[in-house]
C-alpha positions as CSV (number, residue, x, y, z in Angstrom):
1,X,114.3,115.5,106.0
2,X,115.0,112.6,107.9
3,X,112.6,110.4,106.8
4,X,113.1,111.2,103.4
5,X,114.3,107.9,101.1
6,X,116.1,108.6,98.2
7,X,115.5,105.6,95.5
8,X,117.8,104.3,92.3
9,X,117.3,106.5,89.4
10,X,118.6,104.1,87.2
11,X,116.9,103.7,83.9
12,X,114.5,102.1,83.4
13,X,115.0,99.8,80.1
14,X,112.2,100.6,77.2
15,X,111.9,99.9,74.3
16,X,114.2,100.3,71.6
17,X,114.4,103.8,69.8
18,X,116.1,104.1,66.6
19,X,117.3,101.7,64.6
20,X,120.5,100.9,66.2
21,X,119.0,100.3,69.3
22,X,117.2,97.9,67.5
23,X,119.8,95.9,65.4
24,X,122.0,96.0,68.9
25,X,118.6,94.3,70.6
26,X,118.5,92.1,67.9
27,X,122.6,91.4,68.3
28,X,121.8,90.5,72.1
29,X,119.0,88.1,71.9
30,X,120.8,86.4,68.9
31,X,124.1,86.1,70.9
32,X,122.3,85.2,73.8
33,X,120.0,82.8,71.7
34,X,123.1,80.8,70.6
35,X,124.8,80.9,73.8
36,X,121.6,78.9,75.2
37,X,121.0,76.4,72.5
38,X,124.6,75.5,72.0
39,X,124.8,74.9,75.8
40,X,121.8,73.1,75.7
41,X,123.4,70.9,73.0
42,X,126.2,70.7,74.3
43,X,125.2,68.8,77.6
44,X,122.9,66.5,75.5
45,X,126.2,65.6,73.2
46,X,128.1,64.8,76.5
47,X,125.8,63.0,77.9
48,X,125.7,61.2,74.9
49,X,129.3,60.1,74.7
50,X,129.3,59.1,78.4
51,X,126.1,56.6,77.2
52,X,128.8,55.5,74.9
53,X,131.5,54.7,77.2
54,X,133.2,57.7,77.6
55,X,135.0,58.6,80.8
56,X,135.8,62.2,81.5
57,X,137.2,61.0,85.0
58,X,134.2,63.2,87.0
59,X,135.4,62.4,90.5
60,X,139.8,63.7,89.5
61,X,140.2,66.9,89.1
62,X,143.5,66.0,86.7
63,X,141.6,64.2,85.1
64,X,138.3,65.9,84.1
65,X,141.0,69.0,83.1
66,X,142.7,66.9,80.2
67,X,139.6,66.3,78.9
68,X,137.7,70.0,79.4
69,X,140.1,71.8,76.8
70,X,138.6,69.7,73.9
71,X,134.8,69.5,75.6
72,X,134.5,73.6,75.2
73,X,136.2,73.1,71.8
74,X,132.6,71.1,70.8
75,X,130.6,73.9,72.8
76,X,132.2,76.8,70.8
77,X,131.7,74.8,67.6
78,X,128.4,74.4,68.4
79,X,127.9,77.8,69.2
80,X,129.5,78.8,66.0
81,X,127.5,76.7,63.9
82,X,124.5,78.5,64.9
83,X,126.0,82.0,65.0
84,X,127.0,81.5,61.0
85,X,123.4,80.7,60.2
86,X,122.7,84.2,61.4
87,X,126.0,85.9,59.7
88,X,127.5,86.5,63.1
89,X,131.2,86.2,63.1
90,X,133.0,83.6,65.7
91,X,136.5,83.0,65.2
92,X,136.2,79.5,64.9
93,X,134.2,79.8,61.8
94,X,138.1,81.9,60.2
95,X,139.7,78.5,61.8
96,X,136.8,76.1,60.4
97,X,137.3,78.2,57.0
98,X,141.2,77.7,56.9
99,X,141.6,74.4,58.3
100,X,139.0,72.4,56.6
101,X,139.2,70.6,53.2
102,X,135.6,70.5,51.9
103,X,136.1,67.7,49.8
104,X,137.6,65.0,52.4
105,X,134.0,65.5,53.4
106,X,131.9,64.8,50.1
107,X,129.9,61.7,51.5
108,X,128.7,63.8,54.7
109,X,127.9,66.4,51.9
110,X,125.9,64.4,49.8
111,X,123.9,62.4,53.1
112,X,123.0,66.1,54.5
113,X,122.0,67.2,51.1
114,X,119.6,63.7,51.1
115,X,118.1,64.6,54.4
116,X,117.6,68.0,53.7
117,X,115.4,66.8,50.4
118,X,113.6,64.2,52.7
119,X,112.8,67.3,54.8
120,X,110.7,69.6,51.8
């Protein structure tokens, strides 16, 4: 018996088998979907800035720390952004929702509403 190995019996993943299993799939690659493209983003809008001039003091630790707080603050936005197009619920969509005035923003309204026409 000796020379007997006993291998994982973990389960294997199939796949899905009702409909939750399904919609919960669905949940996960959406999630996950997001979480890629907003990091994605993300990078390409801080690169951006540092192309503009900005400094986010890279070689102090201090430094690069004052600045993090607000750099995940445009990650998350991002990332909530494209979780709303799906109806997923992020919380900063409740604080987007209860802290923005809509009609401060009329002219951004209008030139998104011109580009989306340009795009049909």
């Amino acid at each position: 018996m000796a020379d007997i190995i006993d291998f994982p019996k973990d389960k294997q993943n199939g796949p899905p088998q009702s409909k939750e299993e399904v919609a919960e799939k669905l949940l996960e690659f959406k999630l996950g979907h997001a979480d890629q493209i907003a990091e994605v983003l993300w990078q390409y809008v801080l690169t951006e800035l540092i192309r503009a001039g900005c400094i986010f003091g890279v070689d102090e630790a201090a430094e690069q720390n004052k600045h993090f707080p607000a750099m995940v603050l445009v990650l998350e936005a991002i990332k909530s952004l494209h979780l709303s197009t799906y109806g997923i619920h992020h919380p900063l969509q409740d604080f987007a929702g209860d802290s923005i005035n809509i009609d401060d923003y009329r002219e951004e309204q209008e030139i998104t509403i011109d580009i989306d026409e340009d795009l049909e």
